[in-house]
PDB file of N, CA, C and O in Angstrom:
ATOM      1  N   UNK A   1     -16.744 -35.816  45.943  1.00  0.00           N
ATOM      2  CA  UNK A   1     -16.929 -34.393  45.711  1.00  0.00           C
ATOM      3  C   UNK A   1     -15.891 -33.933  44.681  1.00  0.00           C
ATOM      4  O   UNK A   1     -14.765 -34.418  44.578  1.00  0.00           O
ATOM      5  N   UNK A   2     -16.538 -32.659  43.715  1.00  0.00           N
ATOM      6  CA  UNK A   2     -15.343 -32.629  42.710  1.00  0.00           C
ATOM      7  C   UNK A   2     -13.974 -31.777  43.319  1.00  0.00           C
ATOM      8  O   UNK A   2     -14.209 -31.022  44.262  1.00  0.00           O
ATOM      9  N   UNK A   3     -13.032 -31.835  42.990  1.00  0.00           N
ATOM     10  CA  UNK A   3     -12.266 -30.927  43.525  1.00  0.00           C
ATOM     11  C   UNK A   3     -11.585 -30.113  42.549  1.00  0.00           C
ATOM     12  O   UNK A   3     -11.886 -30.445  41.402  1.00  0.00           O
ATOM     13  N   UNK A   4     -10.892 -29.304  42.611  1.00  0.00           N
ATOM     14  CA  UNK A   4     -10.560 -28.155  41.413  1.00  0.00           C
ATOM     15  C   UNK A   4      -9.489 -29.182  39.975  1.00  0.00           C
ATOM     16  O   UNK A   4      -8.396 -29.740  40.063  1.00  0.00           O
ATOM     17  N   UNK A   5     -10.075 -29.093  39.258  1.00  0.00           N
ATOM     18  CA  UNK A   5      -9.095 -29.902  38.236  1.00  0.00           C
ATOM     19  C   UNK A   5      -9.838 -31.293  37.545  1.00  0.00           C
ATOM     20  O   UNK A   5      -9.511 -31.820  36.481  1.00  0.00           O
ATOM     21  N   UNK A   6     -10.978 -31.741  38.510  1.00  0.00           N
ATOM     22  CA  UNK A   6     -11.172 -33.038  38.006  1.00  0.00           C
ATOM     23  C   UNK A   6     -12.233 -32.329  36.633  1.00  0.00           C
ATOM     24  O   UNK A   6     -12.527 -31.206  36.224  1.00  0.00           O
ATOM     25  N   UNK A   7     -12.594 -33.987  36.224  1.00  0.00           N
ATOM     26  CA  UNK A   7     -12.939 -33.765  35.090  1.00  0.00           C
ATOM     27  C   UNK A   7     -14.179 -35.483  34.903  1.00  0.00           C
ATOM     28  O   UNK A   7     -14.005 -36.502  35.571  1.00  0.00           O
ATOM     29  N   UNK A   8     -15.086 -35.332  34.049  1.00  0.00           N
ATOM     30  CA  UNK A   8     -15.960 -36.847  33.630  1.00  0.00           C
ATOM     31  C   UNK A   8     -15.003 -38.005  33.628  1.00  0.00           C
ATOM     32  O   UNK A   8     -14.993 -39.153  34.074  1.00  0.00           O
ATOM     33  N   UNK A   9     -14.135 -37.156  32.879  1.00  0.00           N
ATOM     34  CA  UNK A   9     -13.426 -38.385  31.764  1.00  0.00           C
ATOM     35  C   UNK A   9     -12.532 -39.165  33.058  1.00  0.00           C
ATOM     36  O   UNK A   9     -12.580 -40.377  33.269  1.00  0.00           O
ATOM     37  N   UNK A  10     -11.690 -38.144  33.886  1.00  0.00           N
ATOM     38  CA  UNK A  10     -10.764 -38.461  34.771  1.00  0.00           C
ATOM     39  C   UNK A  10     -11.216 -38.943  36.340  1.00  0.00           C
ATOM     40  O   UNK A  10     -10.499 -39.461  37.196  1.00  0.00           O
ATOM     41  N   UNK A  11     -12.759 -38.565  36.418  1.00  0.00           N
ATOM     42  CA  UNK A  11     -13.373 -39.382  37.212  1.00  0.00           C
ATOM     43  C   UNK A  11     -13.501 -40.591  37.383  1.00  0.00           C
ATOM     44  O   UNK A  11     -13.202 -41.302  38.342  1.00  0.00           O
ATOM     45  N   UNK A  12     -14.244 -40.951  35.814  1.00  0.00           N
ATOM     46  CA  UNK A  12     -14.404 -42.181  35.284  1.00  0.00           C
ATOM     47  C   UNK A  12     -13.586 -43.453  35.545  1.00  0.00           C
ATOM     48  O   UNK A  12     -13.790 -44.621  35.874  1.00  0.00           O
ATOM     49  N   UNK A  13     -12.441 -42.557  35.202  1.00  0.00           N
ATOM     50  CA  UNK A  13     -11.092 -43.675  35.240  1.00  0.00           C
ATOM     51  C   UNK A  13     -10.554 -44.371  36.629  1.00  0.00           C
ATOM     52  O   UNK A  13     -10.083 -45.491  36.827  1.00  0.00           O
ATOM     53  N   UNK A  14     -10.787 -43.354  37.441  1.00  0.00           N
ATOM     54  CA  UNK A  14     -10.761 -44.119  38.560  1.00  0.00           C
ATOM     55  C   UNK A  14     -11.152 -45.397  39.583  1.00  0.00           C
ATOM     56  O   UNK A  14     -12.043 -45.310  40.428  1.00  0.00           O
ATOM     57  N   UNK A  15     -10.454 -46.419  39.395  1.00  0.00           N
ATOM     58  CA  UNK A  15     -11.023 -47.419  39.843  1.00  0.00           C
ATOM     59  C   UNK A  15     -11.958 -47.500  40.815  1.00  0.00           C
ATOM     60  O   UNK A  15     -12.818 -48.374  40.708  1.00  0.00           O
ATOM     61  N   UNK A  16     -11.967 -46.621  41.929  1.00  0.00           N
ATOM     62  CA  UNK A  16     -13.325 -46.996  42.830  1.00  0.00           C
ATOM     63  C   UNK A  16     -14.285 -46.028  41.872  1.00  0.00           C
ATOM     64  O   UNK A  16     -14.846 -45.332  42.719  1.00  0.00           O
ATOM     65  N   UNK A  17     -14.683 -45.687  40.832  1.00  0.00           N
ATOM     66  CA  UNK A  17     -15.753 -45.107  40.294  1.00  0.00           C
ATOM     67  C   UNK A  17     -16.031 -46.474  39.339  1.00  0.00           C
ATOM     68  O   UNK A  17     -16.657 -47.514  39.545  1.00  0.00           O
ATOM     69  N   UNK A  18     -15.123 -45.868  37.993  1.00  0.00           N
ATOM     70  CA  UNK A  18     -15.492 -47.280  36.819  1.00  0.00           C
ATOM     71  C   UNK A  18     -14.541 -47.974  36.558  1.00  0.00           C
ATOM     72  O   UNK A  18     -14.592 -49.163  36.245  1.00  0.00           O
ATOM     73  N   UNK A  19     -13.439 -47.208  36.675  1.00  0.00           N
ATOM     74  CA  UNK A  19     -12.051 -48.195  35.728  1.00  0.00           C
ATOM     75  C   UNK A  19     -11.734 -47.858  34.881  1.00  0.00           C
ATOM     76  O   UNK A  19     -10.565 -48.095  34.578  1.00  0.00           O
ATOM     77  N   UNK A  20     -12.619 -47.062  33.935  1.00  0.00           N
ATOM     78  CA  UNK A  20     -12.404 -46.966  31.997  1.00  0.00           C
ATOM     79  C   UNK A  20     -12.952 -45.323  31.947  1.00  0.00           C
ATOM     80  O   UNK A  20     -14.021 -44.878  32.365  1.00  0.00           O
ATOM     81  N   UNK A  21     -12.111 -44.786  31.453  1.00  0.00           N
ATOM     82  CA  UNK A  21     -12.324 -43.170  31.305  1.00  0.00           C
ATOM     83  C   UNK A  21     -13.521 -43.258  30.157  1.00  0.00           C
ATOM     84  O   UNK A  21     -14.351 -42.415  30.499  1.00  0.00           O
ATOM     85  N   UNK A  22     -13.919 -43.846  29.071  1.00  0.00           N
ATOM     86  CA  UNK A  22     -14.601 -44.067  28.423  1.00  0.00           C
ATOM     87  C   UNK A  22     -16.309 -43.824  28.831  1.00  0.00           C
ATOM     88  O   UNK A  22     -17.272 -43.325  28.250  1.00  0.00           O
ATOM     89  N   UNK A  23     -16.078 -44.462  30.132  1.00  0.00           N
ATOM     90  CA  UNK A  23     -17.710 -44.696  30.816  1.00  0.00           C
ATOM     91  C   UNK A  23     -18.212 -42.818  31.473  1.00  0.00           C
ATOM     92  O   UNK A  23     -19.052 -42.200  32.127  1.00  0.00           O
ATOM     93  N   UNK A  24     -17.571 -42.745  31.071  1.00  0.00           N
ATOM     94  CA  UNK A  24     -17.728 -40.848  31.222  1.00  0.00           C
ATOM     95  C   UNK A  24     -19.187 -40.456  31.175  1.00  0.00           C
ATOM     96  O   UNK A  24     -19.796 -39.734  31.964  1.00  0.00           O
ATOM     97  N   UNK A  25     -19.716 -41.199  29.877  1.00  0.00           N
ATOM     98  CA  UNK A  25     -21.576 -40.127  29.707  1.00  0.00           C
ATOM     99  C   UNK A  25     -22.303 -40.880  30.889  1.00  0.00           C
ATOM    100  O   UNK A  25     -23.211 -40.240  31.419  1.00  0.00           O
ATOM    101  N   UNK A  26     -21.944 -42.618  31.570  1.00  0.00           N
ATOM    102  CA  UNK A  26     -22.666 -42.845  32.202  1.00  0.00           C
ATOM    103  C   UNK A  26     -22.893 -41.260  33.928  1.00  0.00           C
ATOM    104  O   UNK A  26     -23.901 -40.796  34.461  1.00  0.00           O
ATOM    105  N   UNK A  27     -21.797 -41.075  34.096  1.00  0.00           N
ATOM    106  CA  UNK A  27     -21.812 -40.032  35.438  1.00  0.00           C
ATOM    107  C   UNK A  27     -22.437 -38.812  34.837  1.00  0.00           C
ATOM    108  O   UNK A  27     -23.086 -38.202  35.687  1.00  0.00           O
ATOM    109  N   UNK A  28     -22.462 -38.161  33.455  1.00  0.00           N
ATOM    110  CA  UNK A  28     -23.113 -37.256  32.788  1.00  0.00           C
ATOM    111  C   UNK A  28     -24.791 -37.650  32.738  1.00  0.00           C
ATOM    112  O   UNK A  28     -25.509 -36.725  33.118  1.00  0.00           O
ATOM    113  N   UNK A  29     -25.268 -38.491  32.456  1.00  0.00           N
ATOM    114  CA  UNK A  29     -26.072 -39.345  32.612  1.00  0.00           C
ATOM    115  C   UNK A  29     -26.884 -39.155  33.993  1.00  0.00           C
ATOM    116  O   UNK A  29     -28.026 -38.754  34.217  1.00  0.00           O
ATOM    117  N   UNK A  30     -25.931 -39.562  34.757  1.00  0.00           N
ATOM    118  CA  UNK A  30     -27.077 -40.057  36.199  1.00  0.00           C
ATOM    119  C   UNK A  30     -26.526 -38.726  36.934  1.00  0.00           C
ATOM    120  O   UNK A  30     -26.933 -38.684  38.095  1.00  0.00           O
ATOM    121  N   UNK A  31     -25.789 -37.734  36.609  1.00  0.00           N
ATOM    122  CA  UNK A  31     -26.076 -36.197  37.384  1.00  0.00           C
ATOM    123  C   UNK A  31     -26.695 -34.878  36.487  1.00  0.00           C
ATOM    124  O   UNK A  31     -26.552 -33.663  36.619  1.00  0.00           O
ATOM    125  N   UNK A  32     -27.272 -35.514  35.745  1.00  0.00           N
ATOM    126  CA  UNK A  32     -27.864 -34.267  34.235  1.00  0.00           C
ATOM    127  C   UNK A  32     -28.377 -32.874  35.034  1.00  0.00           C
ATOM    128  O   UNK A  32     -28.175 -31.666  34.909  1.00  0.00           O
ATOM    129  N   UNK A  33     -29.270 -33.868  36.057  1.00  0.00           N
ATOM    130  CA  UNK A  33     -29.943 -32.251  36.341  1.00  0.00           C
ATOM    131  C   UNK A  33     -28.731 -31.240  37.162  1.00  0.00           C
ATOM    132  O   UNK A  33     -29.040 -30.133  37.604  1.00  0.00           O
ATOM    133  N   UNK A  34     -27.297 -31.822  37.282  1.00  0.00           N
ATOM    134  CA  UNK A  34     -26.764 -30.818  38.023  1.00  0.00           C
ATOM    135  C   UNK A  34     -25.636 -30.252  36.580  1.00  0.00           C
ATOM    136  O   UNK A  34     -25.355 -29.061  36.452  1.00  0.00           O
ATOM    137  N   UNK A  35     -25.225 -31.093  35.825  1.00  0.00           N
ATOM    138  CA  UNK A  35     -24.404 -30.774  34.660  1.00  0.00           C
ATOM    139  C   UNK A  35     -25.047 -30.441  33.364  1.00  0.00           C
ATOM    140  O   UNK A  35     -25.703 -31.098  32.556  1.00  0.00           O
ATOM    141  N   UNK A  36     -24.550 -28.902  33.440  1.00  0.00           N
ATOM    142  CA  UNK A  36     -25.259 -28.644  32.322  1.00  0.00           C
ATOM    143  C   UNK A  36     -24.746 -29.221  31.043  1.00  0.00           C
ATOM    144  O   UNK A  36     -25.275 -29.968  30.220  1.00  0.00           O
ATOM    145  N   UNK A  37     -23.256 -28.519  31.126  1.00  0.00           N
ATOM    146  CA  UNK A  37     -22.112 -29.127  30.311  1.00  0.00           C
ATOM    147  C   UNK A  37     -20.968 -30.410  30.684  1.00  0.00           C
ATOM    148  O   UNK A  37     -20.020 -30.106  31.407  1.00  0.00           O
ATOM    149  N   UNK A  38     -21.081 -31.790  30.191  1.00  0.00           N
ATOM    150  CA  UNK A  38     -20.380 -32.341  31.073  1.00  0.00           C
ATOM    151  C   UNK A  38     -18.811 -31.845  30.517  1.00  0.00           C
ATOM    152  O   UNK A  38     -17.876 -32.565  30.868  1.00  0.00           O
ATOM    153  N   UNK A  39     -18.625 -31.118  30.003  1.00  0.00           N
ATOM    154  CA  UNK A  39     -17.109 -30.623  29.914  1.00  0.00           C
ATOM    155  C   UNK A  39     -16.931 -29.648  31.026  1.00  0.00           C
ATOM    156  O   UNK A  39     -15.785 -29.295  31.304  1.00  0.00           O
ATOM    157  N   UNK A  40     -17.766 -29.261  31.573  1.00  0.00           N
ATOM    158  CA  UNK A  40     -17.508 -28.341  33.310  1.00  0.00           C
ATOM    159  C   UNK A  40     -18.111 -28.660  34.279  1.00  0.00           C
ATOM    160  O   UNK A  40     -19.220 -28.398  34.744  1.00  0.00           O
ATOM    161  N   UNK A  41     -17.327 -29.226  34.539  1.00  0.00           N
ATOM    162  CA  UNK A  41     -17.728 -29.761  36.214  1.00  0.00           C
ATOM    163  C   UNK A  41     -17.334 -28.711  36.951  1.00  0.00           C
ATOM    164  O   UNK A  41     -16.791 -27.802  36.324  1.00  0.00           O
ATOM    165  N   UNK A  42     -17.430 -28.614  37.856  1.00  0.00           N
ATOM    166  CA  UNK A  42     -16.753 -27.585  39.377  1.00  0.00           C
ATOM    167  C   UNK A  42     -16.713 -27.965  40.926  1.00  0.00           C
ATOM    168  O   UNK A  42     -17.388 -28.673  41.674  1.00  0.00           O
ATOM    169  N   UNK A  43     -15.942 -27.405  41.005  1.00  0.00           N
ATOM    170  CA  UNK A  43     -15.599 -27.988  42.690  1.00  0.00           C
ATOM    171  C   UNK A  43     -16.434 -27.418  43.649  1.00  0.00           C
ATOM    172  O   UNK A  43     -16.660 -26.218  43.799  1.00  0.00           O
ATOM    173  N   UNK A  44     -16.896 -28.394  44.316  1.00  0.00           N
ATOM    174  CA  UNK A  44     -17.886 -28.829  45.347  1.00  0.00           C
ATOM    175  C   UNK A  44     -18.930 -29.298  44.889  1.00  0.00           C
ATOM    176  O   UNK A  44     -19.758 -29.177  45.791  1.00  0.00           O
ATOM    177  N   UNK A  45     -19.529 -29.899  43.776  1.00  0.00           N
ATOM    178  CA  UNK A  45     -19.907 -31.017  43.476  1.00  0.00           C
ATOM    179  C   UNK A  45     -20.307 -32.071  43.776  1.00  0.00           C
ATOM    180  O   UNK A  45     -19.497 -32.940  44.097  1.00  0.00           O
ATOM    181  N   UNK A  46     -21.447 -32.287  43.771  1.00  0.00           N
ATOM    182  CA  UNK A  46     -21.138 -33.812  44.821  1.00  0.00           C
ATOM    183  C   UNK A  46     -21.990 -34.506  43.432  1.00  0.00           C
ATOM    184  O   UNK A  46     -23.008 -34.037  42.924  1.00  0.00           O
ATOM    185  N   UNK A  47     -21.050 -36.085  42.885  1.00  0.00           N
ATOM    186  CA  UNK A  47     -21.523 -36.415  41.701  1.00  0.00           C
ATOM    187  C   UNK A  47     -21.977 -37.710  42.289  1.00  0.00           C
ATOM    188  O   UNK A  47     -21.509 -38.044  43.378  1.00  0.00           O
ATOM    189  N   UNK A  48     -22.852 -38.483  41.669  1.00  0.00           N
ATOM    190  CA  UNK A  48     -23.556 -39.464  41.899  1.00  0.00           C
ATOM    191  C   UNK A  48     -23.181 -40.412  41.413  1.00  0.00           C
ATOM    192  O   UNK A  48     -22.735 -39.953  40.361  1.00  0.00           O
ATOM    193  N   UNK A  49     -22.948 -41.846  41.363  1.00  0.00           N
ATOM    194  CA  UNK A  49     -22.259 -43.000  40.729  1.00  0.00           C
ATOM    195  C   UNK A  49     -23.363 -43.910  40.376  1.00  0.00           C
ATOM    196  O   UNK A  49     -23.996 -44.504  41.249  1.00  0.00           O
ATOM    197  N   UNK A  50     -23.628 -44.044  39.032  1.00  0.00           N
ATOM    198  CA  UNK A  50     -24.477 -45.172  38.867  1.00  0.00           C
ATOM    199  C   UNK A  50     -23.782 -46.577  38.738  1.00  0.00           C
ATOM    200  O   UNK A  50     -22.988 -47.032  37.914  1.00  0.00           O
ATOM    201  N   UNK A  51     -24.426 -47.129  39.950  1.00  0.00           N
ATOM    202  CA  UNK A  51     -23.493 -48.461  39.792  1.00  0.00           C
ATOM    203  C   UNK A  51     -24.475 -49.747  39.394  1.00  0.00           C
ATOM    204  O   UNK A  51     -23.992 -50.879  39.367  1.00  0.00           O
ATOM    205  N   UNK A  52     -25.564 -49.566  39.156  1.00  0.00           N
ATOM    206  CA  UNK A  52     -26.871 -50.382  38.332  1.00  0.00           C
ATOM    207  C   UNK A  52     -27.109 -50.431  36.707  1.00  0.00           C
ATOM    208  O   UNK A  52     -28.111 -50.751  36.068  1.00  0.00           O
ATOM    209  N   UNK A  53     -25.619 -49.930  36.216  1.00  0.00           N
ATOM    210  CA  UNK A  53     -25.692 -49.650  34.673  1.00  0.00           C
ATOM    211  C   UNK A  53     -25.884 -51.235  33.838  1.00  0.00           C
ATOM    212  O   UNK A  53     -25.196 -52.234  34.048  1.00  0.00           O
ATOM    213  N   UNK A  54     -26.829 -51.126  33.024  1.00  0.00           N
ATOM    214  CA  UNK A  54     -26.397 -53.040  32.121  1.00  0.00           C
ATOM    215  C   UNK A  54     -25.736 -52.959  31.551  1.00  0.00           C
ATOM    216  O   UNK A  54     -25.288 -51.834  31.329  1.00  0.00           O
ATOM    217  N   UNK A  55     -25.280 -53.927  31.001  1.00  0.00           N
ATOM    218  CA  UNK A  55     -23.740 -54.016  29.821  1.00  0.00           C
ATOM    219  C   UNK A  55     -24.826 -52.927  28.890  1.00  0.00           C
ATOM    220  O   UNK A  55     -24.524 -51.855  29.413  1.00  0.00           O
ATOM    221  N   UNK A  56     -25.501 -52.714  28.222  1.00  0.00           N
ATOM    222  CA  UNK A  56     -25.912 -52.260  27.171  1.00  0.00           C
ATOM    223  C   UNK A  56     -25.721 -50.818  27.384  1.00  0.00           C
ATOM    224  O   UNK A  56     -25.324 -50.117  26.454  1.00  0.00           O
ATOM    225  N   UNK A  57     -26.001 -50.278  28.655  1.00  0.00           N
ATOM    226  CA  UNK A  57     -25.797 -48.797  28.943  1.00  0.00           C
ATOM    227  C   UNK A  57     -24.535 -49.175  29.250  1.00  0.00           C
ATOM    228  O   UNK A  57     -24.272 -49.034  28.056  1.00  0.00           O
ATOM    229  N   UNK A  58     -23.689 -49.459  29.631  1.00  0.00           N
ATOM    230  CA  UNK A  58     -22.295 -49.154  29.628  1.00  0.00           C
ATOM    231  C   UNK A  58     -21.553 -49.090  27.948  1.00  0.00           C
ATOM    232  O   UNK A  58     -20.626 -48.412  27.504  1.00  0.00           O
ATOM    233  N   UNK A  59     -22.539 -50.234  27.253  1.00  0.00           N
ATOM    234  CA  UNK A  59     -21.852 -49.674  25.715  1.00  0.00           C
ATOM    235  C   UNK A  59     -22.200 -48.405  24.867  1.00  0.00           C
ATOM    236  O   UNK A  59     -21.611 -48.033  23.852  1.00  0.00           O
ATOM    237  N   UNK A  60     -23.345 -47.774  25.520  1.00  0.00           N
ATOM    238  CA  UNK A  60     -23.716 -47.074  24.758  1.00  0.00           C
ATOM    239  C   UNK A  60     -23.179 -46.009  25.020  1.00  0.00           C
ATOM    240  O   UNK A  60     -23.008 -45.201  24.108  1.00  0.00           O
ATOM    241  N   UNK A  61     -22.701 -45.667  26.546  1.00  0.00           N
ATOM    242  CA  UNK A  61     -22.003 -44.748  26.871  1.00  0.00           C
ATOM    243  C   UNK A  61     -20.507 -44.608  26.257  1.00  0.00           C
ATOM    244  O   UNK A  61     -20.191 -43.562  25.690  1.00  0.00           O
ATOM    245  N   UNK A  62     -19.560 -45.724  26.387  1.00  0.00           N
ATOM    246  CA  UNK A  62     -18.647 -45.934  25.885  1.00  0.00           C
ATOM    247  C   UNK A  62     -18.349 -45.747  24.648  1.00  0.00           C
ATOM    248  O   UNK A  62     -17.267 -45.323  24.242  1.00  0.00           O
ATOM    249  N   UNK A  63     -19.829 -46.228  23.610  1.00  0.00           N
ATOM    250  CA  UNK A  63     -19.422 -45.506  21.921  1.00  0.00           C
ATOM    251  C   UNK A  63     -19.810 -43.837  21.750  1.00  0.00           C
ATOM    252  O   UNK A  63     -19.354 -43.374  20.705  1.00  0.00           O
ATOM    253  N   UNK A  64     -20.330 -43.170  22.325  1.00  0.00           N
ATOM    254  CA  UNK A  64     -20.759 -41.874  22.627  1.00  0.00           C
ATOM    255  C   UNK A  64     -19.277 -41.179  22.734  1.00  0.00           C
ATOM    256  O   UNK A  64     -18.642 -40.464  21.960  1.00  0.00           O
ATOM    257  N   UNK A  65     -19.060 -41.612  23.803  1.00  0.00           N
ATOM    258  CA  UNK A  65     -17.681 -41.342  24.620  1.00  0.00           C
ATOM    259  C   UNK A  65     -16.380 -41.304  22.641  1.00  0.00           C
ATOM    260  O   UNK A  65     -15.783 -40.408  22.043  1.00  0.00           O
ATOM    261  N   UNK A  66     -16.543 -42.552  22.449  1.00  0.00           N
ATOM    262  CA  UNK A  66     -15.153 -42.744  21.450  1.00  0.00           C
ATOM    263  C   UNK A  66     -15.820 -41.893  19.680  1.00  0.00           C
ATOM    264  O   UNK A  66     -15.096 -41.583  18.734  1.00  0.00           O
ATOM    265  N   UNK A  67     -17.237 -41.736  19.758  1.00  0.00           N
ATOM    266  CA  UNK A  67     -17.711 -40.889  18.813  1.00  0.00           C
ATOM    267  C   UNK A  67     -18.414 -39.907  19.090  1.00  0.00           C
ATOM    268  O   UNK A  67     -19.242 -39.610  18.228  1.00  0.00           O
ATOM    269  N   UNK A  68     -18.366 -39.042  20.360  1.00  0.00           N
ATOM    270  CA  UNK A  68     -18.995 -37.910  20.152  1.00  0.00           C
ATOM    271  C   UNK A  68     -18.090 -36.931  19.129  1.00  0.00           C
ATOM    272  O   UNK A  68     -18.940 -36.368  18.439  1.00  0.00           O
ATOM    273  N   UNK A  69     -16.892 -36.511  18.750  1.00  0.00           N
ATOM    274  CA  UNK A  69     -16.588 -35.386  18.121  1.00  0.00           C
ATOM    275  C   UNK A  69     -16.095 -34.724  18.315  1.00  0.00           C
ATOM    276  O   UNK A  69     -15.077 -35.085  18.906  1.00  0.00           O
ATOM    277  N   UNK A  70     -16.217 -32.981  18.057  1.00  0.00           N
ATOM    278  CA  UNK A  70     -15.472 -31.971  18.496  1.00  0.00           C
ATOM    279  C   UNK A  70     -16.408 -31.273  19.855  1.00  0.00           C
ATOM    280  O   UNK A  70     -17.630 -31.325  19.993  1.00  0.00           O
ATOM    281  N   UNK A  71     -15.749 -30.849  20.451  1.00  0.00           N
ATOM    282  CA  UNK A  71     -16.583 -29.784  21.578  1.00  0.00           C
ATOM    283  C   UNK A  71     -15.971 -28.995  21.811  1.00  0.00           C
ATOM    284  O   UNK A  71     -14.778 -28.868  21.536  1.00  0.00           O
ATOM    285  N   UNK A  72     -16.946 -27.988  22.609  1.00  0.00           N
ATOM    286  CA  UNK A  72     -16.622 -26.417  23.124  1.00  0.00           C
ATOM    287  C   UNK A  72     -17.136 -26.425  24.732  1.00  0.00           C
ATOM    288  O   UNK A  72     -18.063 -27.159  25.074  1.00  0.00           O
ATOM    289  N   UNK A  73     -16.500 -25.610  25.607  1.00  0.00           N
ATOM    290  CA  UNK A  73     -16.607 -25.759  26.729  1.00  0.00           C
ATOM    291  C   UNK A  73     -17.631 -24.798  26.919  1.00  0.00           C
ATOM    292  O   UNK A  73     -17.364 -23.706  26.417  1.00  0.00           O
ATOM    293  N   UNK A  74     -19.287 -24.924  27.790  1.00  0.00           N
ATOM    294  CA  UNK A  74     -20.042 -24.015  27.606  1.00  0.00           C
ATOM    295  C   UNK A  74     -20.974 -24.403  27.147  1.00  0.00           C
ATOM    296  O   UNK A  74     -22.091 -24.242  27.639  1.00  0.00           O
ATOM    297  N   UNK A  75     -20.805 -24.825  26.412  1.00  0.00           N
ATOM    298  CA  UNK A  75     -22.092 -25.558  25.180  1.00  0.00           C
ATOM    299  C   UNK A  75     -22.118 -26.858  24.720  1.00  0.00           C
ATOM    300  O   UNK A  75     -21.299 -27.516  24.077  1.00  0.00           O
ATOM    301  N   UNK A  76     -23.084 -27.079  25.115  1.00  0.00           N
ATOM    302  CA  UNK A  76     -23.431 -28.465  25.545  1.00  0.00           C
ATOM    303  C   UNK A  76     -23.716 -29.244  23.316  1.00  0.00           C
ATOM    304  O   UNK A  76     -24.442 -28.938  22.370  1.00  0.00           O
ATOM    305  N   UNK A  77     -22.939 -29.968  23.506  1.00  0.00           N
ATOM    306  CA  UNK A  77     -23.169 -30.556  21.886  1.00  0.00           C
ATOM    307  C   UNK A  77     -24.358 -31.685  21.601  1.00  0.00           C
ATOM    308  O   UNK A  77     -24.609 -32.743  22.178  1.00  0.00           O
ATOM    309  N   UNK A  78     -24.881 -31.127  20.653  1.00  0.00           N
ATOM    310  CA  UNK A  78     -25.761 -32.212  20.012  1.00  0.00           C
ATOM    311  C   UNK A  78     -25.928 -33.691  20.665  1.00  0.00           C
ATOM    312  O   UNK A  78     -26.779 -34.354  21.259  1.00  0.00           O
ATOM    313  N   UNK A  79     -24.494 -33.808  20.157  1.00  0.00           N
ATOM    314  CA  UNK A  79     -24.110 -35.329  20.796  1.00  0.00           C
ATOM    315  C   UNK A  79     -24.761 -35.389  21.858  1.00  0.00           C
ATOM    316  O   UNK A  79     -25.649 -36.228  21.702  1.00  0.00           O
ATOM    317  N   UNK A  80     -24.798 -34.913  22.934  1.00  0.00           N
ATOM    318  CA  UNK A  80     -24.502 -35.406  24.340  1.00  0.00           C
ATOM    319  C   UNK A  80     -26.179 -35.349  24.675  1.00  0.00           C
ATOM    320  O   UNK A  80     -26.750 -36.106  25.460  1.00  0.00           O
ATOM    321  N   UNK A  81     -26.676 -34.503  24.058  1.00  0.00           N
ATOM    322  CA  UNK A  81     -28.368 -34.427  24.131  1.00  0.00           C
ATOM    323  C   UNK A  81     -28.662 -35.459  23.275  1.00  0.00           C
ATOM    324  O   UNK A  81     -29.806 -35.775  23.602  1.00  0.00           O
ATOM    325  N   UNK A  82     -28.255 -36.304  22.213  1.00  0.00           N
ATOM    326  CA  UNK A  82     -28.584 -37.051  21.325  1.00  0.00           C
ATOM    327  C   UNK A  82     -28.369 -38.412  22.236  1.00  0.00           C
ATOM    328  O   UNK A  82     -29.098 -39.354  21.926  1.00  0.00           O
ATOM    329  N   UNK A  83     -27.670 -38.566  23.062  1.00  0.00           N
ATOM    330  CA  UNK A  83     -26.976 -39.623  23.649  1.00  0.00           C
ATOM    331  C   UNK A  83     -27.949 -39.441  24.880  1.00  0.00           C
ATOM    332  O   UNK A  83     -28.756 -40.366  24.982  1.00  0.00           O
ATOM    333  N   UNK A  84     -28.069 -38.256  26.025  1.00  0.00           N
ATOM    334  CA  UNK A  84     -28.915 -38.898  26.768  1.00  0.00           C
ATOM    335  C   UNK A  84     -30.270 -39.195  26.590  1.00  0.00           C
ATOM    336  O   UNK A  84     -30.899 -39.690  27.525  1.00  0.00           O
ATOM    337  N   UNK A  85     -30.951 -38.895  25.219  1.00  0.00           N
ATOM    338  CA  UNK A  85     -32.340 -38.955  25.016  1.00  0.00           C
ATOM    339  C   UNK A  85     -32.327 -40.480  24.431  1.00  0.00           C
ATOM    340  O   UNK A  85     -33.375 -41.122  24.500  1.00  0.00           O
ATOM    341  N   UNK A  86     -31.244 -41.032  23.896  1.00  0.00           N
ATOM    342  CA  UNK A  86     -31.128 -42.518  24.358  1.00  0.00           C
ATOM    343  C   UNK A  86     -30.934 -43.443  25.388  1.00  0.00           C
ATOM    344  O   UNK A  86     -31.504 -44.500  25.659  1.00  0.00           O
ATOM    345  N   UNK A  87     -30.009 -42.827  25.909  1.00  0.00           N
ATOM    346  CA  UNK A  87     -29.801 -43.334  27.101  1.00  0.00           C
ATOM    347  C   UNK A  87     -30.804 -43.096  28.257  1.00  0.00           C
ATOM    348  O   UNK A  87     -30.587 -43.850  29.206  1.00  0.00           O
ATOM    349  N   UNK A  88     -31.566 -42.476  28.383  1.00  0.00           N
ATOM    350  CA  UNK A  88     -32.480 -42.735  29.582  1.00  0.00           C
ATOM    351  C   UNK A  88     -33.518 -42.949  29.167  1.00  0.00           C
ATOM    352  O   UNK A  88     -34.451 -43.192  29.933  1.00  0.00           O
TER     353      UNK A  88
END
């Protein structure tokens, strides 16, 4: 569950989730219909863990992650719609 402060990136990193803050779009990814923006999460949350990802979705998430760009909190960027209409 999220709690006040967390975040994709800092989820991510956590070893019982992924390990690699990088793997961030995969949890953006497999909770879309609840995140509008994955730059705001909020507490009480309950986020979903895809743990069936292939190496290929874990890379694709990961270069997303190291080239999406600039963002704004609120508004969801290009990127991230460009990335899950690949990714799923």
């Amino acid at each position: 569950m999220v709690q006040s402060g967390d975040h994709l990136w800092g989820i991510s990193g956590q070893a019982q989730v992924y390990g690699d803050s990088y793997q961030w779009p995969l949890l953006y990814k497999r909770n879309r219909d609840d995140i509008y923006d994955p730059d705001l999460i909020y507490p009480g949350q309950v986020l979903h863990i895809d743990r069936e990802a292939s190496e290929q979705q874990i890379q694709l998430a990961i270069d997303h992650a190291k080239t999406r760009g600039a963002w704004a909190l609120g508004v969801v960027e290009k990127a991230d719609i460009d990335y899950l209409m690949l990714a799923l």
